[in-house]
Gaussian input, Z-matrix of N, CA and C with variables (Angstrom, degrees):
# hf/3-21g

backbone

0 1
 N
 C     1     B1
 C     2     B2     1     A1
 N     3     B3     2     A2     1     D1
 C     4     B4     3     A3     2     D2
 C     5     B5     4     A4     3     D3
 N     6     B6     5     A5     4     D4
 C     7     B7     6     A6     5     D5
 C     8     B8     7     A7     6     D6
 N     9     B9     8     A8     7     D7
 C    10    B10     9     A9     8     D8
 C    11    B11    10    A10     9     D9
 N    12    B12    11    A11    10    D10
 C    13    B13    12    A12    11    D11
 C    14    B14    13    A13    12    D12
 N    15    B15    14    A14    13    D13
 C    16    B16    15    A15    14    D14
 C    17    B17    16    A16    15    D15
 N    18    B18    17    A17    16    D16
 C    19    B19    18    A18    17    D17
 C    20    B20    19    A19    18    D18
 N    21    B21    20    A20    19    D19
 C    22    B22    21    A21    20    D20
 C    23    B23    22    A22    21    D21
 N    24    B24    23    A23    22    D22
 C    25    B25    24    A24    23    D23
 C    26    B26    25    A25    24    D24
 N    27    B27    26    A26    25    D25
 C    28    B28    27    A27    26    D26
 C    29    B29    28    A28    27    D27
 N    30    B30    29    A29    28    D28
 C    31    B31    30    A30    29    D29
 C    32    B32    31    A31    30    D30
 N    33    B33    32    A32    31    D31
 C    34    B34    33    A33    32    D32
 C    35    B35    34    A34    33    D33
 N    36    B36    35    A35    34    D34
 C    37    B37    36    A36    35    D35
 C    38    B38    37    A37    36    D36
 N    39    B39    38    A38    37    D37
 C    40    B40    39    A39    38    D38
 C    41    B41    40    A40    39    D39
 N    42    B42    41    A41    40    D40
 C    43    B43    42    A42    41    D41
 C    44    B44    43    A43    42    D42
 N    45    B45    44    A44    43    D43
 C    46    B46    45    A45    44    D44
 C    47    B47    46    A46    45    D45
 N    48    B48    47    A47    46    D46
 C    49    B49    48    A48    47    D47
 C    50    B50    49    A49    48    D48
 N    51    B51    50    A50    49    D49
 C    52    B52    51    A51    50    D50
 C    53    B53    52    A52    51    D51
 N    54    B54    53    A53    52    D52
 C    55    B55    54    A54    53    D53
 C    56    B56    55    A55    54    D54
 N    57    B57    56    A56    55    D55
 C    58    B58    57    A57    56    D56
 C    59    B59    58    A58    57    D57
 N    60    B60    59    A59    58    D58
 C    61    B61    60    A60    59    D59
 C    62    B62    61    A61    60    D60
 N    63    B63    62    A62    61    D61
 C    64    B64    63    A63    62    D62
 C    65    B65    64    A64    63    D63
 N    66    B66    65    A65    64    D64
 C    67    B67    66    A66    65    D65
 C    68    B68    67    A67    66    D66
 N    69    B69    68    A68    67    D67
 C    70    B70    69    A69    68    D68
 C    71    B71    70    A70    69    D69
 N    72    B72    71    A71    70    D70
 C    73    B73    72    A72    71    D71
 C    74    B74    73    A73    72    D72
 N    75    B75    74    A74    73    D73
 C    76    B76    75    A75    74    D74
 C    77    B77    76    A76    75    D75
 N    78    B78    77    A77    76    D76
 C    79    B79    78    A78    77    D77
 C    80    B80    79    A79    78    D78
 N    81    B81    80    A80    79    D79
 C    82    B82    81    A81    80    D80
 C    83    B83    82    A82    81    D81
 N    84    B84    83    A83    82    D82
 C    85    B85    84    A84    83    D83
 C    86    B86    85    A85    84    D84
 N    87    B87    86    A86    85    D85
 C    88    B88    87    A87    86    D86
 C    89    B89    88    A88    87    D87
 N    90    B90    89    A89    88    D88
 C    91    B91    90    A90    89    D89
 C    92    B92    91    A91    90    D90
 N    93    B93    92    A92    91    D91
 C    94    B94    93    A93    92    D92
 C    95    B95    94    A94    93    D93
 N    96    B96    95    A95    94    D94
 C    97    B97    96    A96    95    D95
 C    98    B98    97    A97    96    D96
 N    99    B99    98    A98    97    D97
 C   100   B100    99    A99    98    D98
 C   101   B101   100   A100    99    D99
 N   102   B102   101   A101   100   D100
 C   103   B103   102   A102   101   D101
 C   104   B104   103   A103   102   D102
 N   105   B105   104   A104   103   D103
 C   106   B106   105   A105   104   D104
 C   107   B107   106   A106   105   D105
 N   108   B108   107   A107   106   D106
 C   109   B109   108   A108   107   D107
 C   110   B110   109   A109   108   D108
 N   111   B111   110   A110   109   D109
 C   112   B112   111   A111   110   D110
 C   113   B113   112   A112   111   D111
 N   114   B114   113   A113   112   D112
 C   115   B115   114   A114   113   D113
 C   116   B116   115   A115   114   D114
 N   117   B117   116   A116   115   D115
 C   118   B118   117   A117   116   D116
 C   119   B119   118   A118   117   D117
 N   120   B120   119   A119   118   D118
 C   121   B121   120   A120   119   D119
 C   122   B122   121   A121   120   D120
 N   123   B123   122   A122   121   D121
 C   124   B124   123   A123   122   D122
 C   125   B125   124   A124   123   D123
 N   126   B126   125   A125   124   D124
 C   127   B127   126   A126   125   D125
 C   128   B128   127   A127   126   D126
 N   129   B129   128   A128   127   D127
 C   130   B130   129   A129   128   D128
 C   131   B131   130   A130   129   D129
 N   132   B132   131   A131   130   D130
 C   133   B133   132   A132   131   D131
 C   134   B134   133   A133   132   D132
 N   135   B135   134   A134   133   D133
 C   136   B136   135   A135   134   D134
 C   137   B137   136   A136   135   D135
 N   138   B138   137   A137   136   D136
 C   139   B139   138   A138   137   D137
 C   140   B140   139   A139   138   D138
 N   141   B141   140   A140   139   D139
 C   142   B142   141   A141   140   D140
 C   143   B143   142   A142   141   D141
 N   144   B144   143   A143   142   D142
 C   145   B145   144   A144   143   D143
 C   146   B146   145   A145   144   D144
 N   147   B147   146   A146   145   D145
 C   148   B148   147   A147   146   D146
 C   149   B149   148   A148   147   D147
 N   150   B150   149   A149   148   D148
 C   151   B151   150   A150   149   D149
 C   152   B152   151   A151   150   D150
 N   153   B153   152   A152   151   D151
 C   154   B154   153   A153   152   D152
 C   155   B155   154   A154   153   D153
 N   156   B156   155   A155   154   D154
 C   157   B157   156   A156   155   D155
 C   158   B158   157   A157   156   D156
 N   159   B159   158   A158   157   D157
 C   160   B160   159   A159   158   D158
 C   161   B161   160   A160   159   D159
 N   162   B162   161   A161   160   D160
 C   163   B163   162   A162   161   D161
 C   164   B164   163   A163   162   D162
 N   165   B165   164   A164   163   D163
 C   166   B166   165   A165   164   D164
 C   167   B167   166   A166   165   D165
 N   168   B168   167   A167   166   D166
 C   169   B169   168   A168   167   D167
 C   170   B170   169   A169   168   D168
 N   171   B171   170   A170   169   D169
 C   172   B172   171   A171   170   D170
 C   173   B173   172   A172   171   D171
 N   174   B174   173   A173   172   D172
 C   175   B175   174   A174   173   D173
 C   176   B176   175   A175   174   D174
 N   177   B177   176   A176   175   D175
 C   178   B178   177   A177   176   D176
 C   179   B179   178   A178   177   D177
 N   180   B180   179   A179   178   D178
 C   181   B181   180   A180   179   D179
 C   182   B182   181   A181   180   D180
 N   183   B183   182   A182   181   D181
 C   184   B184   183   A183   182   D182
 C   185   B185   184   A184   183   D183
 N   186   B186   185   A185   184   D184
 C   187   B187   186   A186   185   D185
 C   188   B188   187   A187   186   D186
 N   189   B189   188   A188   187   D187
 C   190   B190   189   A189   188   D188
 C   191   B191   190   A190   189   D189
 N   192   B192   191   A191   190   D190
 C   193   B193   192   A192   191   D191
 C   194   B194   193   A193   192   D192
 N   195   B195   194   A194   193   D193
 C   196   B196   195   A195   194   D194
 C   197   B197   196   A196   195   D195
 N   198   B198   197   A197   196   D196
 C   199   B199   198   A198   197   D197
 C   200   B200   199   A199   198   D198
 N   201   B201   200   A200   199   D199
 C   202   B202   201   A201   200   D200
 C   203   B203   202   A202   201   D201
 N   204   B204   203   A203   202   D202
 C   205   B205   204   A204   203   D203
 C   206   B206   205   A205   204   D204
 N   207   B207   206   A206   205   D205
 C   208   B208   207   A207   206   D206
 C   209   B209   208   A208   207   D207
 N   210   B210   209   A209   208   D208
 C   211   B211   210   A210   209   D209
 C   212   B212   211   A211   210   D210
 N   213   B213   212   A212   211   D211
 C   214   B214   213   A213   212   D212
 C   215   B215   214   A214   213   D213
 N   216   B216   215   A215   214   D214
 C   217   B217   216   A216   215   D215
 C   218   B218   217   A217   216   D216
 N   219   B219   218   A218   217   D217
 C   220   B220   219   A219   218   D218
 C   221   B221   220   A220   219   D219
 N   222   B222   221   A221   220   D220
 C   223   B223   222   A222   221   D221
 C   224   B224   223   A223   222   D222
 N   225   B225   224   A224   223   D223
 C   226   B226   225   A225   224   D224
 C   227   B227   226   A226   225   D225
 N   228   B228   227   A227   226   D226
 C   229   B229   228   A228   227   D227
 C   230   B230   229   A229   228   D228
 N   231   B231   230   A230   229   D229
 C   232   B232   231   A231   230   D230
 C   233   B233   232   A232   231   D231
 N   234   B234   233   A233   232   D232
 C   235   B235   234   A234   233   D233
 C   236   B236   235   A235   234   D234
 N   237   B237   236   A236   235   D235
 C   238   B238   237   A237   236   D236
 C   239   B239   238   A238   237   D237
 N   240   B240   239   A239   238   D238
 C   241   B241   240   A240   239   D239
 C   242   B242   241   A241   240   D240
 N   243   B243   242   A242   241   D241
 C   244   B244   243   A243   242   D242
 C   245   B245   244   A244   243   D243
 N   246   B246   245   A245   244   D244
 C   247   B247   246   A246   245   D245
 C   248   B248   247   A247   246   D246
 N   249   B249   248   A248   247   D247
 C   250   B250   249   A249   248   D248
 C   251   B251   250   A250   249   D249
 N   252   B252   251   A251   250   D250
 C   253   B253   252   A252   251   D251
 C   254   B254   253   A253   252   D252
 N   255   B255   254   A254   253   D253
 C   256   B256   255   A255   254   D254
 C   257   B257   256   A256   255   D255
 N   258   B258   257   A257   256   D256
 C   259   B259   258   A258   257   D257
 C   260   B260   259   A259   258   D258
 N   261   B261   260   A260   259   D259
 C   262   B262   261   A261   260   D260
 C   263   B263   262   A262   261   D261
 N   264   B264   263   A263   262   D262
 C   265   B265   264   A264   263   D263
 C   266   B266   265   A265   264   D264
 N   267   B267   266   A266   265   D265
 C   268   B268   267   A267   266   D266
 C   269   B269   268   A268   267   D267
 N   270   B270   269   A269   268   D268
 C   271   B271   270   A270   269   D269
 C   272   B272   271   A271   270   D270
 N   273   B273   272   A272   271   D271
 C   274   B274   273   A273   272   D272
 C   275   B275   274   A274   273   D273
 N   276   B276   275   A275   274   D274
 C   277   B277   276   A276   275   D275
 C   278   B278   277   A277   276   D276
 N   279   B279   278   A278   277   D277
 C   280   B280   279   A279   278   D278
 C   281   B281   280   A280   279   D279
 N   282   B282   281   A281   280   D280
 C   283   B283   282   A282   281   D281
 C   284   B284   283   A283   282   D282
 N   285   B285   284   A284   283   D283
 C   286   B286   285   A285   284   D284
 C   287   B287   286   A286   285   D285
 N   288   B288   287   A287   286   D286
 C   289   B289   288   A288   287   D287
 C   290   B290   289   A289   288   D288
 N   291   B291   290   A290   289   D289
 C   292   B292   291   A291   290   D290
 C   293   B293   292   A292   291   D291
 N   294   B294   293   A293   292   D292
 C   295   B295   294   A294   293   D293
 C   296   B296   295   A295   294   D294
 N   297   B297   296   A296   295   D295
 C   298   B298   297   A297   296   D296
 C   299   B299   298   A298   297   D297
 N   300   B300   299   A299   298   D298
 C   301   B301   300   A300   299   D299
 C   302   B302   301   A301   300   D300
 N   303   B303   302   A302   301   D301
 C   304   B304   303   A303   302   D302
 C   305   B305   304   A304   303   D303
 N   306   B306   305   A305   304   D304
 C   307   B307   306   A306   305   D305
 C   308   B308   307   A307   306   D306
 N   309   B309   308   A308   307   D307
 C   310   B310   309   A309   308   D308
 C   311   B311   310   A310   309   D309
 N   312   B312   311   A311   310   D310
 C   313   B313   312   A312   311   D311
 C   314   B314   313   A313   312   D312
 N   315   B315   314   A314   313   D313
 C   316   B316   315   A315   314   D314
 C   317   B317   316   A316   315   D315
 N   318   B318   317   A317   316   D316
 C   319   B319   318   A318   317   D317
 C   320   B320   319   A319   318   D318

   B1=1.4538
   B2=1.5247
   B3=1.8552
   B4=1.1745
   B5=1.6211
   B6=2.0304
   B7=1.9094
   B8=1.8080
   B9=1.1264
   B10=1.6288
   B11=1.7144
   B12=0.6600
   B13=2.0188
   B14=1.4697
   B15=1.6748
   B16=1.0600
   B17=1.7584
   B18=1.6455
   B19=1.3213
   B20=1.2334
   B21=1.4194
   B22=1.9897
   B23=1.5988
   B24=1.4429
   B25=1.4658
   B26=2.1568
   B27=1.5813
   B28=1.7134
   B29=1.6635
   B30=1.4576
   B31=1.4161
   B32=1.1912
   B33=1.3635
   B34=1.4723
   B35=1.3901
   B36=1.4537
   B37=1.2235
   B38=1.5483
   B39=1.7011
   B40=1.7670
   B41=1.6708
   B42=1.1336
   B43=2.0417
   B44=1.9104
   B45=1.6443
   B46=1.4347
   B47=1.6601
   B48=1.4972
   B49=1.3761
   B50=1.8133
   B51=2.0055
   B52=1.6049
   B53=1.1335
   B54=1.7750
   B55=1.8745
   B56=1.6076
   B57=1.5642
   B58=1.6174
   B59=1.1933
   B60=0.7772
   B61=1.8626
   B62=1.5972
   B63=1.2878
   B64=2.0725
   B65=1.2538
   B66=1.9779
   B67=1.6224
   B68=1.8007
   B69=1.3359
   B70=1.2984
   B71=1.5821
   B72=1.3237
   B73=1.7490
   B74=1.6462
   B75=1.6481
   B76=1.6834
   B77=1.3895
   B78=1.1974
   B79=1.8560
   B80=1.2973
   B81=1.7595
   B82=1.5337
   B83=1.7615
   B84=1.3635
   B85=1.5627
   B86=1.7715
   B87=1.2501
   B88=1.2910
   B89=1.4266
   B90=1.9757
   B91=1.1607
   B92=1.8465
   B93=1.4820
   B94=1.3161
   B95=1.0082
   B96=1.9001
   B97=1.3268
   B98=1.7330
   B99=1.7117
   B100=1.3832
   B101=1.8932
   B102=1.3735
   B103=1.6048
   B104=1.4472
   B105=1.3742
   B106=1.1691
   B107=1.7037
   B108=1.2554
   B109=1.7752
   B110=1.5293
   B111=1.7410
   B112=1.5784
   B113=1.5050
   B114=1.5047
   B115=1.4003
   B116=1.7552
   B117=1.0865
   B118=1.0695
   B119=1.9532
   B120=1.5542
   B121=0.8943
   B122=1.5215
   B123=1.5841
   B124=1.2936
   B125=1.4294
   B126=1.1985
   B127=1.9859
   B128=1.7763
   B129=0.9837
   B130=1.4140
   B131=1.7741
   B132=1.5160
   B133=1.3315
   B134=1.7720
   B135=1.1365
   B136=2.2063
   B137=1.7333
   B138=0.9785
   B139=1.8209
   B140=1.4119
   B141=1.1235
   B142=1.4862
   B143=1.6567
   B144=1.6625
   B145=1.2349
   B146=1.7663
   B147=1.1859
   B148=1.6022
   B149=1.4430
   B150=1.4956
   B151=0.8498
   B152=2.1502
   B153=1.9313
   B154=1.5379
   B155=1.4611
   B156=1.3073
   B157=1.4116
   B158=1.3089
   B159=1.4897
   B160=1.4866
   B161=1.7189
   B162=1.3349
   B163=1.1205
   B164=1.0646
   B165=1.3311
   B166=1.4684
   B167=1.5309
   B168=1.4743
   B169=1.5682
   B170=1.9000
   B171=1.2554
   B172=1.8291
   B173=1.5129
   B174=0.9053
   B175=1.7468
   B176=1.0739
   B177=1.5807
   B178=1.4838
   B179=1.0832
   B180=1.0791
   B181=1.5648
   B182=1.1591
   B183=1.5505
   B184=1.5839
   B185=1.1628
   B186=2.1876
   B187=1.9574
   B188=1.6819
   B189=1.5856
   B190=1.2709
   B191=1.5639
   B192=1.2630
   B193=2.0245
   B194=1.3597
   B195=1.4999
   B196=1.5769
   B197=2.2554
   B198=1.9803
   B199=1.8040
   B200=1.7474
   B201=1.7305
   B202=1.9523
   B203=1.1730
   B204=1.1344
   B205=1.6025
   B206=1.2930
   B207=1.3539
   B208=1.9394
   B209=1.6377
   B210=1.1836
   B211=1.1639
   B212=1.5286
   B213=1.4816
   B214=1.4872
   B215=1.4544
   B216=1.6382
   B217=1.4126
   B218=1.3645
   B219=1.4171
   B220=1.6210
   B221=1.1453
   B222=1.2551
   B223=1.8888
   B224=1.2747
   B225=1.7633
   B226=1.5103
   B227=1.2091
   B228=1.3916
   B229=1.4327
   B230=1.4599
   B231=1.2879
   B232=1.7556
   B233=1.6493
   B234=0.7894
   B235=1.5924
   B236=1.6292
   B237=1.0445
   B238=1.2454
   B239=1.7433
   B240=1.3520
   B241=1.7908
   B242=1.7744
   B243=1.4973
   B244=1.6190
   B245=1.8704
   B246=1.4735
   B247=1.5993
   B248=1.6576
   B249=1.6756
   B250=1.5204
   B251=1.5193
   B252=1.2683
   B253=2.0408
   B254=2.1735
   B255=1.1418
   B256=1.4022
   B257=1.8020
   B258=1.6423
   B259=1.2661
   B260=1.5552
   B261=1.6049
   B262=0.7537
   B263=2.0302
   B264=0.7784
   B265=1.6334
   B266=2.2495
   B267=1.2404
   B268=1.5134
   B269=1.6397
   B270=1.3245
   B271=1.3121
   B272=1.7624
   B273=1.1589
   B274=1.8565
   B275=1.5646
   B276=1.5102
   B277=1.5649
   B278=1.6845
   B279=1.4604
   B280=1.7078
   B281=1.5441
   B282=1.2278
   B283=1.4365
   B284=1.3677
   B285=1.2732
   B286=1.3975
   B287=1.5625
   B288=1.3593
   B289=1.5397
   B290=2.0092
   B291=1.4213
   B292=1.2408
   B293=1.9624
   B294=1.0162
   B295=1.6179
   B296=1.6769
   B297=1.3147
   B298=1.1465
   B299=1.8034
   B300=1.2733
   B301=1.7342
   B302=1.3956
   B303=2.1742
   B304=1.6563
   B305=1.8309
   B306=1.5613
   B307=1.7240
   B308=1.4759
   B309=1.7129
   B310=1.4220
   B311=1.6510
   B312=1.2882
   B313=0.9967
   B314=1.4778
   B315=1.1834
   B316=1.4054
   B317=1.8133
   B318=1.5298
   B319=1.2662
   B320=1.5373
   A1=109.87
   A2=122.44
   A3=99.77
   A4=58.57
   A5=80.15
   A6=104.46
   A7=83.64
   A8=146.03
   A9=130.51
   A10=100.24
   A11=116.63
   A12=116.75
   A13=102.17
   A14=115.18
   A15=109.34
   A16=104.43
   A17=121.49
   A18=131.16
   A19=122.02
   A20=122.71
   A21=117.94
   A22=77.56
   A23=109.18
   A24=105.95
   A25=92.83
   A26=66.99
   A27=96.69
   A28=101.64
   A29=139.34
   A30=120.41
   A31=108.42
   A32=146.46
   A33=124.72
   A34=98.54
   A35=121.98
   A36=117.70
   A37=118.92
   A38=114.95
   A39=125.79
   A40=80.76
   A41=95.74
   A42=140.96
   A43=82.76
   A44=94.64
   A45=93.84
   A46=103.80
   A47=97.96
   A48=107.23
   A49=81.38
   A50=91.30
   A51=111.97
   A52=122.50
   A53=117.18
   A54=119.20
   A55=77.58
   A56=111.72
   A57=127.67
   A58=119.79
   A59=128.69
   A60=154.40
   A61=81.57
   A62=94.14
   A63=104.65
   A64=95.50
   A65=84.70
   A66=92.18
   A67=90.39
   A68=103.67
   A69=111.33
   A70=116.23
   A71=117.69
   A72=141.74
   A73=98.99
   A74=101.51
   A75=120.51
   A76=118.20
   A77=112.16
   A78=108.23
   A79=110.24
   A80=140.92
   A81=133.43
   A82=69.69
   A83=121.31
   A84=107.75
   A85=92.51
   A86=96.21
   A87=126.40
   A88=117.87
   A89=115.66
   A90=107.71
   A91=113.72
   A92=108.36
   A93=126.96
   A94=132.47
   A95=122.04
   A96=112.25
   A97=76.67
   A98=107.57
   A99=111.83
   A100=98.75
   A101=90.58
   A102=94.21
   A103=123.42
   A104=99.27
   A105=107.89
   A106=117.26
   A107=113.16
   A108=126.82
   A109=94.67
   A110=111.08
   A111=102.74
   A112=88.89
   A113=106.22
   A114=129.22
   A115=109.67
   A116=133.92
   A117=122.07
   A118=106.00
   A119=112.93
   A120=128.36
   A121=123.90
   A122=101.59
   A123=136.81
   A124=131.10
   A125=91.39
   A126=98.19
   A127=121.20
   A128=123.45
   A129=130.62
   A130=116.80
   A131=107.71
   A132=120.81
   A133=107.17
   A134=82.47
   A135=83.02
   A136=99.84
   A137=122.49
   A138=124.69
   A139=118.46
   A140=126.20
   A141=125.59
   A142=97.92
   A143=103.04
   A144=122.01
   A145=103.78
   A146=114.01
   A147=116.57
   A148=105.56
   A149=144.77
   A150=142.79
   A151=100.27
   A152=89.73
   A153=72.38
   A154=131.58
   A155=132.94
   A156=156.50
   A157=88.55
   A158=117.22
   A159=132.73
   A160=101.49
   A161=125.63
   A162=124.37
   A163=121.66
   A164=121.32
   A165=160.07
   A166=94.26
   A167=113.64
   A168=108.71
   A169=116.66
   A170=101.53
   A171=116.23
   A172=99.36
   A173=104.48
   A174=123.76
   A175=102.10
   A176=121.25
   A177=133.03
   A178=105.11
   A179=131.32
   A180=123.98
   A181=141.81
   A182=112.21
   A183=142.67
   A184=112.14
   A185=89.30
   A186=111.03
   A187=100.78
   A188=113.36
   A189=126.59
   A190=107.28
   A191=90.16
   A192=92.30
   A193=106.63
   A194=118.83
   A195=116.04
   A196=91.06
   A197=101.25
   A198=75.59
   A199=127.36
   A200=87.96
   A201=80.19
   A202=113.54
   A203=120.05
   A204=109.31
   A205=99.66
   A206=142.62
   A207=128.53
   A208=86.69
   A209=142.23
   A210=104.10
   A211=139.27
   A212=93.53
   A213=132.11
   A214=91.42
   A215=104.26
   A216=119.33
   A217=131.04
   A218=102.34
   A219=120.18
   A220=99.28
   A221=148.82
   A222=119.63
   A223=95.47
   A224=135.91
   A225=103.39
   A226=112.23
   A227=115.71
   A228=125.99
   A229=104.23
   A230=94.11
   A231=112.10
   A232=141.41
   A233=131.93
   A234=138.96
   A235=92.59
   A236=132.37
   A237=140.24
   A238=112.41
   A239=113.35
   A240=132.53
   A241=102.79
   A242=106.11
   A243=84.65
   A244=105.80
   A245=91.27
   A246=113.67
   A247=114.47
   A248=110.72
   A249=85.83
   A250=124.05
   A251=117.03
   A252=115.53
   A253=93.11
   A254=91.55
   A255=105.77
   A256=103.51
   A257=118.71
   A258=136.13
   A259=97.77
   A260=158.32
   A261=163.86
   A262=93.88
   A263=116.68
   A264=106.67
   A265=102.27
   A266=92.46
   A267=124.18
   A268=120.70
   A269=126.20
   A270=112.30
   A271=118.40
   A272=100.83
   A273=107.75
   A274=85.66
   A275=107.32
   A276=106.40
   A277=113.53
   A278=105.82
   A279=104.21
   A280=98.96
   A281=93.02
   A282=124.92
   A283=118.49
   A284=144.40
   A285=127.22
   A286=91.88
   A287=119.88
   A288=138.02
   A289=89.84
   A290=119.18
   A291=83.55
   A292=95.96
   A293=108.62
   A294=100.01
   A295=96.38
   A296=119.51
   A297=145.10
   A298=85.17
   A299=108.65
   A300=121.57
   A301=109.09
   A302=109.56
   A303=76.78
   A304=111.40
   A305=105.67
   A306=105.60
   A307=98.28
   A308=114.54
   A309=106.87
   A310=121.82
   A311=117.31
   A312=140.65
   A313=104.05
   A314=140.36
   A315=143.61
   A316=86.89
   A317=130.96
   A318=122.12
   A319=100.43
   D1=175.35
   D2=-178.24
   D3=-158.55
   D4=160.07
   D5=-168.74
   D6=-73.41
   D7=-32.98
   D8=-170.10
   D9=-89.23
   D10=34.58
   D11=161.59
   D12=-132.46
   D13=120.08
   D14=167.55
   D15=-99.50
   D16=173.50
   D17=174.21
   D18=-130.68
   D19=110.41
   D20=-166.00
   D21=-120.83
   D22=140.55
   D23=143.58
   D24=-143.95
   D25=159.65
   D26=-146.78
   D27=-100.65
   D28=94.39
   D29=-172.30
   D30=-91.24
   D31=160.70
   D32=-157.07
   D33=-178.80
   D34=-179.66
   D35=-178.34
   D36=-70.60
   D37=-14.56
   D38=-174.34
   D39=-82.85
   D40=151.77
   D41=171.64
   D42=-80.99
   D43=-83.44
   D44=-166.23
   D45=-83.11
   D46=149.59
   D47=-162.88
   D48=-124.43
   D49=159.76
   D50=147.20
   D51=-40.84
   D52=121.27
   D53=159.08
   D54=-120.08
   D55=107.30
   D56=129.24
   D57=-119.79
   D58=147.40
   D59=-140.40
   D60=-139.50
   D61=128.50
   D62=146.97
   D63=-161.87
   D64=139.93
   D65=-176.78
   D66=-122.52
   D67=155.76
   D68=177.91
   D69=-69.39
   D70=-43.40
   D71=179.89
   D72=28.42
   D73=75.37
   D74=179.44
   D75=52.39
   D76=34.84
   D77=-175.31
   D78=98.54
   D79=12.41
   D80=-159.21
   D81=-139.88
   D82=104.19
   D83=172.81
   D84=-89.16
   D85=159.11
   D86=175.30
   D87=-125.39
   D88=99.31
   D89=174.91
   D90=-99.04
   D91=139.34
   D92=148.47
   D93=-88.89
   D94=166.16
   D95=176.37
   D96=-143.49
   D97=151.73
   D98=-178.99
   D99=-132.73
   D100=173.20
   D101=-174.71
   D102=-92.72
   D103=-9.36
   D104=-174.07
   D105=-172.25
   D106=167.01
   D107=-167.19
   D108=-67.22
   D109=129.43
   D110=-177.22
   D111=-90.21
   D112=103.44
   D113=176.77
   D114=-103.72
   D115=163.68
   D116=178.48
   D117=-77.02
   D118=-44.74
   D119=164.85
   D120=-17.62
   D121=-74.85
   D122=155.21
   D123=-23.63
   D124=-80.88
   D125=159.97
   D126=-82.86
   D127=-5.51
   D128=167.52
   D129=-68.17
   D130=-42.38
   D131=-145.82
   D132=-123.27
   D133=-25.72
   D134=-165.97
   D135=-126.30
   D136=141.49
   D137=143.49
   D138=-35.59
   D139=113.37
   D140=168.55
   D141=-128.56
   D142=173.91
   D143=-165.70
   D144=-121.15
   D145=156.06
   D146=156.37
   D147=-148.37
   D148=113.52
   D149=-139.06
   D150=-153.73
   D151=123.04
   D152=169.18
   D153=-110.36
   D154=158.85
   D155=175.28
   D156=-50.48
   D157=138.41
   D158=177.95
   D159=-127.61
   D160=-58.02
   D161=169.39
   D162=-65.56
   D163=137.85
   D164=-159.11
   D165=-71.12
   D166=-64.21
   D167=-164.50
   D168=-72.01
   D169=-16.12
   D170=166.28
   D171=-69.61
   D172=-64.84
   D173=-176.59
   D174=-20.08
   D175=-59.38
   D176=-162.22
   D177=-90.40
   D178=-28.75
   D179=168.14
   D180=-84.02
   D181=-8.28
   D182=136.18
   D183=-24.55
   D184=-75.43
   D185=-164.32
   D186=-37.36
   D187=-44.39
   D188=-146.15
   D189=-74.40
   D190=-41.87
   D191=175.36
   D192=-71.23
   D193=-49.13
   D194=-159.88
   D195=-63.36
   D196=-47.94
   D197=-170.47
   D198=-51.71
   D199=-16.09
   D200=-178.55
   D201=-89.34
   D202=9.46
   D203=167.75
   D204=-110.10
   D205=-0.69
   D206=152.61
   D207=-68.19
   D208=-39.46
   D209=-161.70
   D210=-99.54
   D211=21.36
   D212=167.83
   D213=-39.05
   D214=147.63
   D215=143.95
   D216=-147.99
   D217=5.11
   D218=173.16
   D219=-112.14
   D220=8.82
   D221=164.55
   D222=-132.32
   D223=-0.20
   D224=-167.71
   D225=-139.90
   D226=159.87
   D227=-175.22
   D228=-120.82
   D229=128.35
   D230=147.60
   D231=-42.01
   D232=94.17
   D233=179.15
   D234=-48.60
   D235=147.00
   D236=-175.04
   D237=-158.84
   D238=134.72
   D239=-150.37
   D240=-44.72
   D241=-11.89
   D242=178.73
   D243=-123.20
   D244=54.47
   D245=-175.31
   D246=28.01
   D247=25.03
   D248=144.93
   D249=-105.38
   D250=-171.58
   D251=-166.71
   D252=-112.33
   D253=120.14
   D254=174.79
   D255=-94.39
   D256=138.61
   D257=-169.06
   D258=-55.92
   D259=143.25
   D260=-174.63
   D261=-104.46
   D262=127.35
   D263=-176.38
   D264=-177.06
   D265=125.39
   D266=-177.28
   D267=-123.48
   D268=60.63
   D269=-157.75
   D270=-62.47
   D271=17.90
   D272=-154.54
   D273=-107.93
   D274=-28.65
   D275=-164.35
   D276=-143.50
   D277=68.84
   D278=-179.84
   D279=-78.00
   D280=147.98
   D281=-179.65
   D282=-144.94
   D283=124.50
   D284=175.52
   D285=-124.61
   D286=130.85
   D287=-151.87
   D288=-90.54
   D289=-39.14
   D290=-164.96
   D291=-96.59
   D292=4.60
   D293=177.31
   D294=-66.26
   D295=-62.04
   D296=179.79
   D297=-24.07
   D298=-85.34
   D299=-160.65
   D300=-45.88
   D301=-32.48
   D302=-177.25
   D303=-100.80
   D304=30.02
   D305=169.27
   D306=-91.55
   D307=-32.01
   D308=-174.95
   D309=-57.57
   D310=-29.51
   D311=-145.89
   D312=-109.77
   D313=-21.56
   D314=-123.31
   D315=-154.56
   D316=-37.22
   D317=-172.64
   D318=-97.87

């Protein structure tokens, strides 16, 4: 692990969940999308993909899904430096990121 990678995963009413990747790489972010959980399972056993976003207007619409799910506070936990996941929780400010995504999407 390294103190500049953070880890949210988001459990929610979707089975299949978001793999976007953004890396900062000095101010030039670089978004990915992958096929699957880098599980040991996963990459041990099957073909998977990690693939990056070149267009600008995907790009931004990536940034936009991946920021509403950091700003979850009812489904997600934090990965934290001694690899266990701490409860993500704000009682001042519930939010659940994918309820949110399917009114965005759906109105």
């Amino acid at each position: 692990m390294s103190e500049h990678i953070r880890v949210k995963s988001v459990v929610g009413r979707f089975l299949e969940h978001t793999r976007i990747f953004c890396f900062n790489n000095n101010g030039d972010q670089r978004v990915f999308l992958s096929s699957a959980d880098w599980m040991t399972r996963n990459l041990d056993q099957r073909v998977e993909l990690l693939f990056e976003i070149y267009k600008t207007e995907f790009k931004e619409h990536l940034k936009f899904i991946l920021d509403t799910y950091w700003q979850d506070t009812m489904k997600s936990w934090m990965l934290l430096h001694d690899n266990e996941y701490l409860k993500t929780s704000d009682p001042a400010k519930k939010f659940n990121a994918q309820e949110y995504l399917i009114r965005y999407y759906t109105e």
